[in-house]
TIMARLUM-791713 format. One record per residue: x, y, z of N, C-alpha, C, O in turn. Coordinates in steps of 0.1 Angstrom, whole numbers, plus 5000, padded with zeros to 4 digits. Each point is the difference from the previous one (the first is absolute). Example, Ala and Ser with C-alpha at 12.3 -4.5 7.8 and 13.67 -1.06 7.14 Angstrom:
2
513249435078499150125000500950125000501050005007 498650114986500950115000499250115008500550115001 
This chain:
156
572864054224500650134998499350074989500149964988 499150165015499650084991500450064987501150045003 498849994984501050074992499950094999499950034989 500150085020500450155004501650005012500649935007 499550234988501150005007501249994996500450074990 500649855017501349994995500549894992501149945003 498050014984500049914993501149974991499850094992 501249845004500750054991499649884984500449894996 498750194997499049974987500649934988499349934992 502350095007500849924998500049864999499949924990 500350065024500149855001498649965001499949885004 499250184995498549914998500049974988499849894996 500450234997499949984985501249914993499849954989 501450035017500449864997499749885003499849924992 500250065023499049865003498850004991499749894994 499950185005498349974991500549974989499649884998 501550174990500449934989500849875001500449924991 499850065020501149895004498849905002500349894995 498750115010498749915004499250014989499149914997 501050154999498950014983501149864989499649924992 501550105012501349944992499649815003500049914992 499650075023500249885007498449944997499849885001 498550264994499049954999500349944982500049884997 500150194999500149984978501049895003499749904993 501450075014501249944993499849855007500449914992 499150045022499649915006499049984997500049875002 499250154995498350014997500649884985499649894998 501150174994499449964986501349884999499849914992 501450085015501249865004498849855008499949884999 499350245011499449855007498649894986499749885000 500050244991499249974989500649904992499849884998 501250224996500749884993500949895003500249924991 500550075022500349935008499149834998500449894997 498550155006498849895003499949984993500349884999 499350184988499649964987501449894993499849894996 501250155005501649905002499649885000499749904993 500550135023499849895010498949864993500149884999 498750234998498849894997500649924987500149875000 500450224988500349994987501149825001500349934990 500150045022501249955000499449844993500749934993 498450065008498849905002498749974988499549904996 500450255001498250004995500450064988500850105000 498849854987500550124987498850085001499950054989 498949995019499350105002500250085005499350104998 501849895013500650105009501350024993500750095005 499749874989501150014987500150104992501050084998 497449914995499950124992499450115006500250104994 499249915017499450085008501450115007500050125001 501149805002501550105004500350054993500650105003 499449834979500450084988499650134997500850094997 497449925004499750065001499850135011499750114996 500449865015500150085013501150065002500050105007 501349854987501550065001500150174989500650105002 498749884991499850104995499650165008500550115000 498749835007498850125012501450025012500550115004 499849774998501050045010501550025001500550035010 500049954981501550044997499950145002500750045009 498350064983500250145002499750095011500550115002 498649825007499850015013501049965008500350105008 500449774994501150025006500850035000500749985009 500150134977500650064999500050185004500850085003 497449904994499550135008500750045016500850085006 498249794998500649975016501250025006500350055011 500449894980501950005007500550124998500550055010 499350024976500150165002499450085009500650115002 498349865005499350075009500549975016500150095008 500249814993500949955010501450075001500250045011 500849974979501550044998499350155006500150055011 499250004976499650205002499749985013501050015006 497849975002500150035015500849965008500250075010 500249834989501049975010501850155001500750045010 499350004972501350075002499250115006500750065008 497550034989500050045012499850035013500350095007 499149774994499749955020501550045005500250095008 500749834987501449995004500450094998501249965000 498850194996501050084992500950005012501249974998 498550065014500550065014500749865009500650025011 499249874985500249915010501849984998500650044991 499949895023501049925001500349894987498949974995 501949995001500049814993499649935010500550055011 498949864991500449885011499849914990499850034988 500149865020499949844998498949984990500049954989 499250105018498349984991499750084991499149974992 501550145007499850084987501149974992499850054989 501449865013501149984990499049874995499949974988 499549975018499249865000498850014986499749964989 499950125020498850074985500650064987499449994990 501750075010500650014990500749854995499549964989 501149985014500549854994499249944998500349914992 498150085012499049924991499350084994499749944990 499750215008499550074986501149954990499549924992 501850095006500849964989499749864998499949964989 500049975020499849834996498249994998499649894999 499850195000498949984993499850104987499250004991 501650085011500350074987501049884989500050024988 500649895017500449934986499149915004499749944989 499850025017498949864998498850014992499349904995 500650315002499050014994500450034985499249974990 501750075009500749974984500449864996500249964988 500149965023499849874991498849974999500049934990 498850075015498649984997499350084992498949964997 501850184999499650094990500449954987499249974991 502450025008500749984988500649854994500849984991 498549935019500249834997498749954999499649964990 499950045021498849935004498750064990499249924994 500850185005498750084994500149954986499049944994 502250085000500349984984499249874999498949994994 501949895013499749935004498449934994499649944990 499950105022498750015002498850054986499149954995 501450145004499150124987500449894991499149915000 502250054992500149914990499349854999499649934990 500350055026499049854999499250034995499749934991 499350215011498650034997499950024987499149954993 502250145002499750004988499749854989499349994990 501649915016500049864993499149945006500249885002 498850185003498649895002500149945012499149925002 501850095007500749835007499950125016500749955009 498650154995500250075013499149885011500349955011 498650014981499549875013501149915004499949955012 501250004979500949925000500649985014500250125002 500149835006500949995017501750044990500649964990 499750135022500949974997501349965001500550015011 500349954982501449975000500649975016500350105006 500049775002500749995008501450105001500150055011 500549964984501150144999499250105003500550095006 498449924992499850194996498950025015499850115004 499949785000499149955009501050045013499850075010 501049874988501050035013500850155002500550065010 499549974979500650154999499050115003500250125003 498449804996499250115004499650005014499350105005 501049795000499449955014501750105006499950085010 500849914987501250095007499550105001499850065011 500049994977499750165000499050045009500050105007 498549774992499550065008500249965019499149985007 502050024996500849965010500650155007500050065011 500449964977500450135003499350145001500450105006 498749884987498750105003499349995007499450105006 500349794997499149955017500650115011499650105005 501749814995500950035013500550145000500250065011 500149994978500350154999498750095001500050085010 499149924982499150095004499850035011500250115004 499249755006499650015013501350045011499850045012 501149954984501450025008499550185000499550075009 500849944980500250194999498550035007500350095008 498549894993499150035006500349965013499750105008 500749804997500450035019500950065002500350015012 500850074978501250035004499650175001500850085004 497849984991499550064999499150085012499950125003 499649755001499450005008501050045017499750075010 501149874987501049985012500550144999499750085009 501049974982500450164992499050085010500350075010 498949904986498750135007499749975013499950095008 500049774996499850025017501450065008500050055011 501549924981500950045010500350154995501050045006 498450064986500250115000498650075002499850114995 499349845011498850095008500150115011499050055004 
């Protein structure tokens, strides 16, 4: 479909910040995700997350805001259903997943470095609380991106 015509520029221009939200904010969860994941194991990938969480906390915070902004205006005009109540019940559940990984996890983290000890593995407790969180960001990001996807194919 051409973009002339009876376009309504609106909803491009929120899809586009809604998909700019899902490139910055997925893009930099799957980074540091892996980097986690490796860290669980390797105090090279240990200090390598410490260091990487930095780059990407503010990016995924970018993202999720970019995601909320287009989506309220993709959606300004839509029904509620199922899947848009859906995408809203996990942006909030990745909005507190990311303040406990902002305001626990990070402190966290930054303080190992400061005490020398960021190569260190860490903590069986803290190991498992991060392996949740990133449970919840896996599954949430990628949820809101097909639920996105689904959004746009049934209102074409």
């Amino acid at each position: 479909m051409p973009l002339v015509g009876n376009v309504n520029w609106i909803d491009i221009i929120g899809l586009y910040i809604h998909l700019a939200g899902f490139v910055i904010g997925l893009g930099a969860v799957t980074v540091i995700d892996l980097h986690g994941f490796l860290g669980r194991k390797s105090s090279y990938w240990t200090e390598a997350t410490t260091r990487t969480h930095k780059v990407t906390k503010p990016l995924i915070w970018l993202g999720l805001l970019l995601v909320i902004i287009g989506a309220i205006i993709f959606y300004r005009n839509r029904v509620w259903s199922l899947a848009l109540l859906a995408q809203a019940i996990i942006v909030c559940a990745l909005m507190i997943n990311g303040i406990f990984l902002s305001f626990k996890v990070s402190p966290f983290l930054i303080q190992r470095e400061k005490e020398g000890r960021a190569a260190e593995l860490l903590p069986t407790a803290w190991q498992k609380k991060i392996t949740i969180a990133f449970l919840v960001s896996f599954a949430g990001w990628w949820s809101e991106l097909l639920l996105t996807v689904y959004q746009v194919m049934l209102y074409r």
